[in-house]
C-alpha positions in Angstrom: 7.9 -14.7 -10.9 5.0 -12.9 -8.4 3.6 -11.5 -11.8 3.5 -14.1 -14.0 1.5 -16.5 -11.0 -0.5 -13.1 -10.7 -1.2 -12.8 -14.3 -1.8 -17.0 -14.5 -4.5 -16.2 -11.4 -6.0 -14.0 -13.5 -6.3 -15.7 -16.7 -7.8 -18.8 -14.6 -10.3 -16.6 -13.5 -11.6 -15.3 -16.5 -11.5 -18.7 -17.9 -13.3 -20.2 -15.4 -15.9 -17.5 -16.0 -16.5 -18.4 -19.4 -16.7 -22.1 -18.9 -19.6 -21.3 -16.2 -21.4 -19.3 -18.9 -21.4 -21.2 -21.5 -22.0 -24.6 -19.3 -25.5 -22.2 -18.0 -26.2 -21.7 -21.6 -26.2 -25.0 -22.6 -28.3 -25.8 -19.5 -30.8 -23.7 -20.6 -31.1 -24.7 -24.1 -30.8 -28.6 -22.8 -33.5 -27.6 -20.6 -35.5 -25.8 -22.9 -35.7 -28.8 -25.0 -37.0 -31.2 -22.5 -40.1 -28.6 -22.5 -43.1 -30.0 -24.6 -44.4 -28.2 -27.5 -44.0 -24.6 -28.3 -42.7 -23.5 -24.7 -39.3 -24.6 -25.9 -38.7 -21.7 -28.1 -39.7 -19.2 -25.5 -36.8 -20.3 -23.5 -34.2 -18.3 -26.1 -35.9 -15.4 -26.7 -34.2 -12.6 -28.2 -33.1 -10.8 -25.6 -31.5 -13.8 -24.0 -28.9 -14.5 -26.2 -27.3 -10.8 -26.3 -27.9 -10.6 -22.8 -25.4 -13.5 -22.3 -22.7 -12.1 -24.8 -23.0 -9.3 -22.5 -22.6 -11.5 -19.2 -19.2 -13.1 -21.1 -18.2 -9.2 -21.8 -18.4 -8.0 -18.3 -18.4 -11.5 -16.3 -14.2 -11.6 -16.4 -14.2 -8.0 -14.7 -16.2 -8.4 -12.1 -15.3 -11.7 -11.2 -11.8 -10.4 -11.2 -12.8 -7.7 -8.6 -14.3 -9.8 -6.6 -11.6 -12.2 -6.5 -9.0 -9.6 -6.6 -7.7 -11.1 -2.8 -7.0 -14.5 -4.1 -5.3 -13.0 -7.5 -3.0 -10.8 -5.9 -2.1 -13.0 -3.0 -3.6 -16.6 -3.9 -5.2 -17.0 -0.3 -8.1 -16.1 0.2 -7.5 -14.3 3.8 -5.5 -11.8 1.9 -2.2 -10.0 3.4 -3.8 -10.2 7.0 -5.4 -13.2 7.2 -3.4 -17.0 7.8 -2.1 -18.7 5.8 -3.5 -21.6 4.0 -3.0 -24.9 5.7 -0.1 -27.2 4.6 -1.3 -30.4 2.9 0.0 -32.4 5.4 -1.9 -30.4 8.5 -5.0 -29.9 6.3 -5.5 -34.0 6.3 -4.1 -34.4 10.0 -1.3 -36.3 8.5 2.4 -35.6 10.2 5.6 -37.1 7.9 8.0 -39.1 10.6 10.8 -37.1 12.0 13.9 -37.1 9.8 16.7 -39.3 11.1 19.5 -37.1 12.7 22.6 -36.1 10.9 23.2 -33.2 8.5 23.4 -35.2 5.7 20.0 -37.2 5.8 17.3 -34.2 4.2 14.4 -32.6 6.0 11.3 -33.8 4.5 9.1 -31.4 7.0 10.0 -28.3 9.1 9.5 -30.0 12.0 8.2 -28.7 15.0 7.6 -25.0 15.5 10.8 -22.9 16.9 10.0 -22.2 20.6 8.9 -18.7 21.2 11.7 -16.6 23.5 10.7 -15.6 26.5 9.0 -12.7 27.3 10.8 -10.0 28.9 10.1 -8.9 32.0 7.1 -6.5 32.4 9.3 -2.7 32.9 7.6 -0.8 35.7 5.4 1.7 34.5 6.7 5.2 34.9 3.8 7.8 36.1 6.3 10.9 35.1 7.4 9.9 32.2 5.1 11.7 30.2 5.4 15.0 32.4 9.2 14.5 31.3 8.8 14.0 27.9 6.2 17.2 27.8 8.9 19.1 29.3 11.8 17.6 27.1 9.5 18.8 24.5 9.2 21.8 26.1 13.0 22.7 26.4 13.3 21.6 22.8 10.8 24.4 21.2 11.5 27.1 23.6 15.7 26.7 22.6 14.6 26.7 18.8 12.6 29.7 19.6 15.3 31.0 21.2 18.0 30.3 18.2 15.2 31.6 15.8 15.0 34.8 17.5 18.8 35.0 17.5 19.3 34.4 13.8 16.4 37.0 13.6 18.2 39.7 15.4 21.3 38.5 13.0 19.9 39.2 10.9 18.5 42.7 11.6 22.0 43.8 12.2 22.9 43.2 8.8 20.4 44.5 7.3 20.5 48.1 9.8 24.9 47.7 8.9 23.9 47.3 5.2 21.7 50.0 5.1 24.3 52.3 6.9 27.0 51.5 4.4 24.6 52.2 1.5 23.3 55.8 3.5 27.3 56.5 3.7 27.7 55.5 0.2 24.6 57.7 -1.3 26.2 60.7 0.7 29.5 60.2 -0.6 28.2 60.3 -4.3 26.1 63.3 -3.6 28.6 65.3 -1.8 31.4 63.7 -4.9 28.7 65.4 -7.1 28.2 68.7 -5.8 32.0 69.2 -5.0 32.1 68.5 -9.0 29.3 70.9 -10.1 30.7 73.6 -7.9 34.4 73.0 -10.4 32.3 73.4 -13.2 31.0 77.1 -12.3 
């Protein structure tokens, strides 16, 4: 639903853009006519009327980008700014209150919810930030600390892997000279 009112925003605008052209157009050749004599041809020159095919070409774009607030969110104060004013504010007009009951229907939203109360301003803690710092603290010097024992981790296994393999090499080279010294 958000795109079609987007697209229907979009379409008005470049409507509306054309209808200003071509009403200036006219205006100019409805005023050029009221000019006496030979004036009134001067008024479309050559250049003036591919000049205003060019204003139809490239008047939709740029007045989409400049209205490209009031497309997207149809106000023209955009996400931040307020919203428009309900028809029934914007005239100073107020509908009568709805008679009680849950069956009779709402015809405004009534008055505005109360706000809750604020809480109660919390003391300001002058440490706080110390504490945090040294929370923070704590926290980096432990993952240091678990860092540097994963990296000793895993040192070990790499000096135990390395010892294995030495003991490994040897066994094959000693496997291979007890076998050459068969053969002769």
């Amino acid at each position: 639903m958000g795109r079609v009112v987007v697209a229907a925003r979009a379409v008005a605008v470049v409507v509306a853009t054309w209808l200003a052209l071509v009403v200036l157009m006219v205006l100019v050749v409805l005023l050029g006519s009221l000019l006496p004599g030979a004036s009134a041809r001067g008024v479309l020159s050559s250049s003036l009327v591919p000049l205003w095919l060019l204003a139809l070409l490239l008047g939709p774009p740029v007045a989409c980008v400049a209205l490209r607030r009031w497309i997207a969110v149809g106000r023209s104060g955009g996400a931040d700014g307020p919203p428009p004013p309900r028809s029934d504010e914007q005239w100073g007009f107020r509908a009568p209150p709805a008679p009680p009951g849950p069956e009779a229907p709402r015809t405004s939203p009534g008055p505005p919810a109360p706000e809750p109360p604020e809480a109660p301003e919390t003391p300001v803690d002058p440490d706080a930030e110390a504490r945090r710092r040294a929370r923070a603290d704590a926290e980096r010097a432990r993952t240091d600390a678990e860092r540097a024992r994963a990296d000793a981790e895993r040192a070990r296994a790499a000096a135990a892997r390395a010892r294995e393999e030495e003991v490994r090499r040897r066994a094959r080279r000693n496997r291979r000279r007890r076998q050459q010294g068969r053969r002769y």
